[in-house]
N, C-alpha and C positions, 0 to 999 in steps of 0.2 A: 630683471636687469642682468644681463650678460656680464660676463669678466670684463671682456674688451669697453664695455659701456662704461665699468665701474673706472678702469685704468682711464679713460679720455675724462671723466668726473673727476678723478683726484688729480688729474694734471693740471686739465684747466683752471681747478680751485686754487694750485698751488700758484700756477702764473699769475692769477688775478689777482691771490691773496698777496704774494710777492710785489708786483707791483702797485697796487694799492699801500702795501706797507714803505715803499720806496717815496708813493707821491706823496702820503698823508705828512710818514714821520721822517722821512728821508732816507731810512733805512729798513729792512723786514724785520718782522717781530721775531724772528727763528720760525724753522721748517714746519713745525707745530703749529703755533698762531699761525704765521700763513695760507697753512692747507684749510685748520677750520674758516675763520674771513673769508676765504675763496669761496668755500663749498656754502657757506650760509649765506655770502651776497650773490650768487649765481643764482641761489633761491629767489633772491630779493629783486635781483637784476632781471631774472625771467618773466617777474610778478610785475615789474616797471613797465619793463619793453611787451611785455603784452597787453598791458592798459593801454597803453600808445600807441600798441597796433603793428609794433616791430617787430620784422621777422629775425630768429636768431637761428635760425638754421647753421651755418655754417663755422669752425671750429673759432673762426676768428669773431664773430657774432657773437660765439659763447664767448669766448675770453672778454671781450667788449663790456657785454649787458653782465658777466662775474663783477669783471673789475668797475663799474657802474653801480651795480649792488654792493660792493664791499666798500667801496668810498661813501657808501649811506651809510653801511652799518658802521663805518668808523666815528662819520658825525655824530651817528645818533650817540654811541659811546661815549665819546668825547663830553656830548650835553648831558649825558646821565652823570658821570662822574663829577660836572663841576655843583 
C-alpha cells in the first residue's frame, strides 16, 4: 500500500466514521472513534457491497459502502452493549 493509498484510507474512514457518527448519535464520537468506525466499516461496507455485487470503485463509492459498513458496526454495537 502506497502513502497516497494509505492518506485516501484514513480520510474516507474519517468522513464515513464522521458521518455515521452524525446519523447514528447525532453527533461524532471525536476524531479517534471516528477515523477507527470508518476504517472498520469500509472493511465491512466493502464485504456488503461486494456480496451484492457493487461496484465501489470511485472515492464517493467508497465513502458510500465506509459509511454503509459503519452504520452496521454501530448497530451491531449498540445490540451487544444492551
Amino acid at each position: 500500500m502506497s502513502i497516497s493509498s494509505l492518506i485516501i484510507l484514513l480520510i474516507v474512514g474519517l468522513v464515513a466514521g464522521w458521518l455515521a457518527g452524525v446519523i447514528w448519535k447525532g453527533s461524532g464520537y471525536g476524531l479517534v472513534w471516528d477515523l477507527v468506525i470508518g476504517i472498520i466499516g469500509s472493511f465491512v461496507g466493502g464485504f456488503i457491497f461486494g456480496l451484492l455485487g457493487i461496484s465501489t470503485h470511485s472515492i464517493i463509492g467508497s465513502i458510500i459502502a465506509a459509511l454503509v459498513g459503519a452504520l452496521v458496526l454501530l448497530y451491531i454495537i449498540s445490540k451487544l452493549k444492551k
